[in-house]
ZADONU-835467 format. One line per field, with one value per residue: residue number from 1; x, y, z of N, C-alpha, C, CB in turn. Coordinates in Angstrom, 3 decimals. Glycine has a CB too. Example, Ala and Ser with C-alpha at 12.3 -4.5 7.8 and 13.67 -1.06 7.14 Angstrom:
# residues 2
num <- (1 2)
n.east <- (13.190 12.850)
n.north <- (-5.690 -2.250)
n.up <- (7.800 7.080)
ca.east <- (12.300 13.670)
ca.north <- (-4.500 -1.060)
ca.up <- (7.800 7.140)
c.east <- (13.200 12.900)
c.north <- (-3.300 0.030)
c.up <- (7.800 7.870)
cb.east <- (11.308 14.084)
cb.north <- (-4.473 -0.598)
cb.up <- (9.046 5.725)
# end
This chain:
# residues 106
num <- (1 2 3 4 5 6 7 8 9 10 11 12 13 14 15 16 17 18 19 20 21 22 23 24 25 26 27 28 29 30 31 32 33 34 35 36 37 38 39 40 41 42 43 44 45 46 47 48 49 50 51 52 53 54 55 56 57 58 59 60 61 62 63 64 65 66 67 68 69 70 71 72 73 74 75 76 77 78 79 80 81 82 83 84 85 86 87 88 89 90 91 92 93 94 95 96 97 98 99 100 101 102 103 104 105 106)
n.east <- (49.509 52.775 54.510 57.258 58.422 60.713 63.158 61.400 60.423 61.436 59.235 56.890 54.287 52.605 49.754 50.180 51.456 49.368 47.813 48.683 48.453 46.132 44.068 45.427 43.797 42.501 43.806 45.453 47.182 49.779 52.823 55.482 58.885 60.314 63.167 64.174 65.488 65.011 62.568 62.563 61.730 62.808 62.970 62.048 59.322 56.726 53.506 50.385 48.266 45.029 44.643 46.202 46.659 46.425 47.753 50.165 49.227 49.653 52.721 53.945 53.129 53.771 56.416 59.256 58.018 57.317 57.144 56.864 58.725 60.671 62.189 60.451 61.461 59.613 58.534 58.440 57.893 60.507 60.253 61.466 64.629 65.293 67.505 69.821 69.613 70.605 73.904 75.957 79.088 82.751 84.166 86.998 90.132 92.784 92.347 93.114 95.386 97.106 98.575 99.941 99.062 100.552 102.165 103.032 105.466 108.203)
n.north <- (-115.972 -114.410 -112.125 -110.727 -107.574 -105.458 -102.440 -100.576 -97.377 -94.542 -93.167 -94.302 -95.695 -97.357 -97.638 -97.162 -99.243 -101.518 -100.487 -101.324 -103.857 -104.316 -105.147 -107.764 -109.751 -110.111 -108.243 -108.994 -107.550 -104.956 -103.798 -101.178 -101.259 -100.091 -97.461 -97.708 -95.768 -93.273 -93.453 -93.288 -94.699 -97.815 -99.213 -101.498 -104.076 -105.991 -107.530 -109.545 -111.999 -113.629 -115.653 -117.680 -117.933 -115.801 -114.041 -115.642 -114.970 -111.990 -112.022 -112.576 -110.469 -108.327 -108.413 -106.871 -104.851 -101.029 -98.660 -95.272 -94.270 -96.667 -99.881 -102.785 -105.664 -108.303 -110.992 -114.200 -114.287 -115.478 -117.607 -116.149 -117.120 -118.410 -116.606 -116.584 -116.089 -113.825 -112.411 -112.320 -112.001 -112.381 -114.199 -115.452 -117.506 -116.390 -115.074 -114.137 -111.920 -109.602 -109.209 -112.297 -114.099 -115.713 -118.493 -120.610 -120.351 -120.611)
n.up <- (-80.524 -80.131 -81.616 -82.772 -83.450 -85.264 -85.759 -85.527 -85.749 -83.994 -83.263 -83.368 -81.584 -78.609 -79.810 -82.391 -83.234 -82.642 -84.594 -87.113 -86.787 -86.590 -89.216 -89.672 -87.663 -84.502 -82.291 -79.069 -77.486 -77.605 -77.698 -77.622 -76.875 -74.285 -73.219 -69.856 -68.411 -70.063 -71.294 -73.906 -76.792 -77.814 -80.036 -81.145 -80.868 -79.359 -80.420 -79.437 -80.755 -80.925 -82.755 -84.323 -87.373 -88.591 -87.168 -88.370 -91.142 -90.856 -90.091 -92.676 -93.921 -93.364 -92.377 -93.451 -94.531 -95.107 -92.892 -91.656 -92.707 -92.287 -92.741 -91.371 -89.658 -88.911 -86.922 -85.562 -81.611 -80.062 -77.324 -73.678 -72.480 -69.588 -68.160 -65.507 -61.860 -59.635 -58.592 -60.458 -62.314 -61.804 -59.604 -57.991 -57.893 -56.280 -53.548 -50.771 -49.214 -47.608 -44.104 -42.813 -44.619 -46.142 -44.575 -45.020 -46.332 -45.347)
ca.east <- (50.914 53.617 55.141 58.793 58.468 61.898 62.939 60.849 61.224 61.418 57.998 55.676 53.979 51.668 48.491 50.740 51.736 48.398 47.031 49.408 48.183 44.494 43.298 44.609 42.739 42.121 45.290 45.099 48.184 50.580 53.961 56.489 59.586 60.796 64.197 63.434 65.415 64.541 61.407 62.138 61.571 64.246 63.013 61.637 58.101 55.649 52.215 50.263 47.248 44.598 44.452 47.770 46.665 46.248 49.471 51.256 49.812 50.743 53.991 54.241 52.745 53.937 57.502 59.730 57.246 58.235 56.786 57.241 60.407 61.956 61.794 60.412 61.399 58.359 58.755 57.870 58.904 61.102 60.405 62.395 65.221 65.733 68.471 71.109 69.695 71.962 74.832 77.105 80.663 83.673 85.082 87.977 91.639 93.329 90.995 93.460 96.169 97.552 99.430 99.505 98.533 102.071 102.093 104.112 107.094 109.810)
ca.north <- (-116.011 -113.498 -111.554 -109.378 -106.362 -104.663 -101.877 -99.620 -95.694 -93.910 -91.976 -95.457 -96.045 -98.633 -97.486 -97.147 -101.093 -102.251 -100.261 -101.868 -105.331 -104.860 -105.277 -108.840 -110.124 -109.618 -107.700 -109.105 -106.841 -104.366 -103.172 -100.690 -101.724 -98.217 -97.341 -97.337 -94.490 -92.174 -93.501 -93.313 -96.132 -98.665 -99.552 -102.683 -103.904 -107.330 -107.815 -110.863 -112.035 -114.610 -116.145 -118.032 -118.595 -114.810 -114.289 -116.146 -113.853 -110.714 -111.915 -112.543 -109.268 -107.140 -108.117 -105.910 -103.943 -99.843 -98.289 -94.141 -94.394 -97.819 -101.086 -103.309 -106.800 -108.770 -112.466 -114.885 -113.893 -116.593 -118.320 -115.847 -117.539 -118.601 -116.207 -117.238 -115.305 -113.413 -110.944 -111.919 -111.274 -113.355 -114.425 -116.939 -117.466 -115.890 -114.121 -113.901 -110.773 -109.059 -110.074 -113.621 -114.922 -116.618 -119.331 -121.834 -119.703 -120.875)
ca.up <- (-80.921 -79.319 -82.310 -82.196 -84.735 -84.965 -86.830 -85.626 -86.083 -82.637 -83.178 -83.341 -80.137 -78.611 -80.569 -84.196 -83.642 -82.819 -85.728 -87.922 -87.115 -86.482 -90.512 -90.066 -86.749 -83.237 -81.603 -77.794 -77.216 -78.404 -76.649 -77.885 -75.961 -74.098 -72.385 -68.426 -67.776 -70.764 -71.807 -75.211 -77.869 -78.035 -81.376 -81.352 -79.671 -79.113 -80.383 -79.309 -81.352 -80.352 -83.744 -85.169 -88.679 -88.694 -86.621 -89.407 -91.760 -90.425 -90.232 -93.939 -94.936 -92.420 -92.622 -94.721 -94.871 -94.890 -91.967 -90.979 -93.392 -92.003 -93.176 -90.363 -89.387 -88.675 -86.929 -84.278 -81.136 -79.301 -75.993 -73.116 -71.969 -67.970 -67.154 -64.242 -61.394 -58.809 -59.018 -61.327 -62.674 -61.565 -58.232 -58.091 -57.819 -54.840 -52.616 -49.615 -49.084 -46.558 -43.462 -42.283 -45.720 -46.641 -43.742 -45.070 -46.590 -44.959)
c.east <- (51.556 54.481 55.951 58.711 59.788 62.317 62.462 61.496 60.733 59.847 56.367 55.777 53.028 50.701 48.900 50.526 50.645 47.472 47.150 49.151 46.901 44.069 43.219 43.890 42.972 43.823 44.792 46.047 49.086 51.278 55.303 57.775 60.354 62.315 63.832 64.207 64.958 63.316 61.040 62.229 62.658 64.427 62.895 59.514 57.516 53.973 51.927 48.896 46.965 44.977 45.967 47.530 46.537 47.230 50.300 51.466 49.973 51.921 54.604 53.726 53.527 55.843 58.389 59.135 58.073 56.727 57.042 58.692 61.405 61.071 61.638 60.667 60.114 58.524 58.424 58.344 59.267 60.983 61.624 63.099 65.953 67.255 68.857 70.472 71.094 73.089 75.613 78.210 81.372 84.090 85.725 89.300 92.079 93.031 91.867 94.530 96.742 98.493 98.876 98.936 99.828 102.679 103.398 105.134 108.618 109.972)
c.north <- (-114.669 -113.163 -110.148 -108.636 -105.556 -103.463 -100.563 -97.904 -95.784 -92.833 -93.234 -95.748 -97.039 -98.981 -97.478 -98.623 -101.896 -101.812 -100.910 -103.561 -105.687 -105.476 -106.417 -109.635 -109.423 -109.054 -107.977 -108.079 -106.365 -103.440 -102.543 -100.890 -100.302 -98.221 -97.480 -96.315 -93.489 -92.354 -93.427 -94.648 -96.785 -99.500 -100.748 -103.028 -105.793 -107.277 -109.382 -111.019 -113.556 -116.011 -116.921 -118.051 -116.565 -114.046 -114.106 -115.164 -112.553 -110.477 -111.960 -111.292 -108.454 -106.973 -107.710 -104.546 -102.060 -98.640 -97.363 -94.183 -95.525 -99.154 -102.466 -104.954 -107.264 -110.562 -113.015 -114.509 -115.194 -116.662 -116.855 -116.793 -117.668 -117.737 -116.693 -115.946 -114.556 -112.873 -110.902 -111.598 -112.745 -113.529 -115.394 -116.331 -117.023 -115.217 -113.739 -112.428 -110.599 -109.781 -111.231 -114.643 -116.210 -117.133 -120.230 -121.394 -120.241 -122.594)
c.up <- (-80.579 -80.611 -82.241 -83.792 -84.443 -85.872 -86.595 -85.264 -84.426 -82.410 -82.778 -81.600 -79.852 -79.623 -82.204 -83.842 -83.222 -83.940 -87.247 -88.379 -87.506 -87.703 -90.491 -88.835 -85.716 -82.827 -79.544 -77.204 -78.235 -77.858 -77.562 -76.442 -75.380 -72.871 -70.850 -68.084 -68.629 -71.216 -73.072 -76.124 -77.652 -79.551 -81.935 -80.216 -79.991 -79.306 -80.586 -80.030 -80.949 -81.830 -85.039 -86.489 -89.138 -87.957 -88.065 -90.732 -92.181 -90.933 -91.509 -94.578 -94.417 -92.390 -93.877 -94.955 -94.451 -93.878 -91.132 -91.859 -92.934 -92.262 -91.819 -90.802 -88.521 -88.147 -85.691 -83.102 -80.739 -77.800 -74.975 -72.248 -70.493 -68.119 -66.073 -62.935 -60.245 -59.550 -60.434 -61.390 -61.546 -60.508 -58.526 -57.759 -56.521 -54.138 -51.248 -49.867 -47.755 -45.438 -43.280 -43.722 -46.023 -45.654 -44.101 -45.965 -46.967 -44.748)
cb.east <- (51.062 54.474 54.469 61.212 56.972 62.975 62.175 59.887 60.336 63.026 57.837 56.098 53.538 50.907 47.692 52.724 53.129 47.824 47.153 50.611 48.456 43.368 43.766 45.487 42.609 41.281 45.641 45.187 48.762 50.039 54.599 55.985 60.484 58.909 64.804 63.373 66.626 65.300 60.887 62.849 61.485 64.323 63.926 63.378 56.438 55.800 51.571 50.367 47.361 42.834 43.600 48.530 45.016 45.145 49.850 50.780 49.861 51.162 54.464 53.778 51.259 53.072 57.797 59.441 55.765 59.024 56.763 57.234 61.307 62.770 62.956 59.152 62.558 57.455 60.124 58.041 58.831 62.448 61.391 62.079 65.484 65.958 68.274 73.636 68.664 72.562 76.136 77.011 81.005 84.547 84.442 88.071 92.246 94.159 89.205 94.106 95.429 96.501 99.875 98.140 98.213 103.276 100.735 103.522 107.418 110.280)
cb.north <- (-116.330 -114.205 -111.636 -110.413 -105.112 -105.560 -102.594 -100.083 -94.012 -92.893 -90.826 -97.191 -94.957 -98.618 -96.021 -96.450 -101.900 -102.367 -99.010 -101.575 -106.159 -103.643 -104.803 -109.772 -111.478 -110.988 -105.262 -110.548 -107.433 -103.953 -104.581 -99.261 -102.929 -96.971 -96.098 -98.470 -94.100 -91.830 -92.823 -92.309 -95.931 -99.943 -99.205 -103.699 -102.149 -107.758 -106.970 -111.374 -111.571 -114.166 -114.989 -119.546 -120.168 -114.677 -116.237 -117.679 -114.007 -110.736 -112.723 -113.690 -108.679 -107.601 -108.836 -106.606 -104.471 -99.087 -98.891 -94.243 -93.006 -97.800 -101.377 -102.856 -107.022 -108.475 -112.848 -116.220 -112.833 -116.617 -120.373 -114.923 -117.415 -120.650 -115.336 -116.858 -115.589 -114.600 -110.706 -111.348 -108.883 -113.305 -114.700 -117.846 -116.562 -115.496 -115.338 -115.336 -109.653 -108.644 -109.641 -113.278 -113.768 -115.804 -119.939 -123.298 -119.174 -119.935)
cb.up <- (-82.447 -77.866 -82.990 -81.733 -84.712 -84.939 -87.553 -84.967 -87.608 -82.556 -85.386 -84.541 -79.454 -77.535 -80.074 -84.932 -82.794 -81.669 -85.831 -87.339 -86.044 -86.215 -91.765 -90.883 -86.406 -82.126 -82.243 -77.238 -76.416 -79.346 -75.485 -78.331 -76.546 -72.995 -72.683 -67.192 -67.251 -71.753 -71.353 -75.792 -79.565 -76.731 -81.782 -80.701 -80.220 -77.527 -81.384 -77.808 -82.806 -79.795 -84.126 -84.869 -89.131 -88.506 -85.833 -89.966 -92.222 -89.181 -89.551 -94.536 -95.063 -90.599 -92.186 -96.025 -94.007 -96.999 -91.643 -89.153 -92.991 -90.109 -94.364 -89.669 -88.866 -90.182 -87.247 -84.248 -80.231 -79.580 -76.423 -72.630 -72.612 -67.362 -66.804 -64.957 -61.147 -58.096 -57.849 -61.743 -61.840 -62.144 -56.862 -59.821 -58.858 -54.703 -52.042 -48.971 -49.426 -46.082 -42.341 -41.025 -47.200 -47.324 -43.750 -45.621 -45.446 -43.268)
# end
């Protein structure tokens, strides 16, 4: 099970949020989520555990919980959602200008 921990202080790093889970089972993974240009925390992260029934309760102990002085959100993560690939932003409406545009005028 793929669990979103949020919340977190800016000092917790990979090895804090898998230490945090290990007591209740196996930790297959454990990702502090980090800026890409500064590299610093963004204050949230993903640990995945083999074991759902031990997953589940993590998530009931662990959330709320007060963690480096902040109170963490603890919960399933959700499915990532297919994004629209390609550029983006708006094109439309009147795309022409300049001379020769206004043909039929007269």
């Amino acid at each position: 099970m793929n669990i979103y921990v949020s919340n977190l202080s800016f000092n917790v790093e990979d090895q804090d949020l898998q230490e945090f889970f290990t007591p209740y089972g196996v930790v297959t993974s454990a990702k502090v989520i980090t800026d890409r240009e500064s590299g610093r925390s963004r204050g949230f992260g993903f640990v995945e555990m083999s074991d759902d029934a031990a997953a589940k309760k993590a998530i009931a102990e662990l959330n709320e919980a007060s963690i480096d002085g902040r109170t963490i959100k603890v919960t399933e993560a959700k499915p990532k959602e297919d994004r629209p690939s390609g550029g983006g932003g708006f094109r439309g409406g009147n795309s022409g200008g300049g001379y020769g545009n206004n043909r039929n005028r007269y």
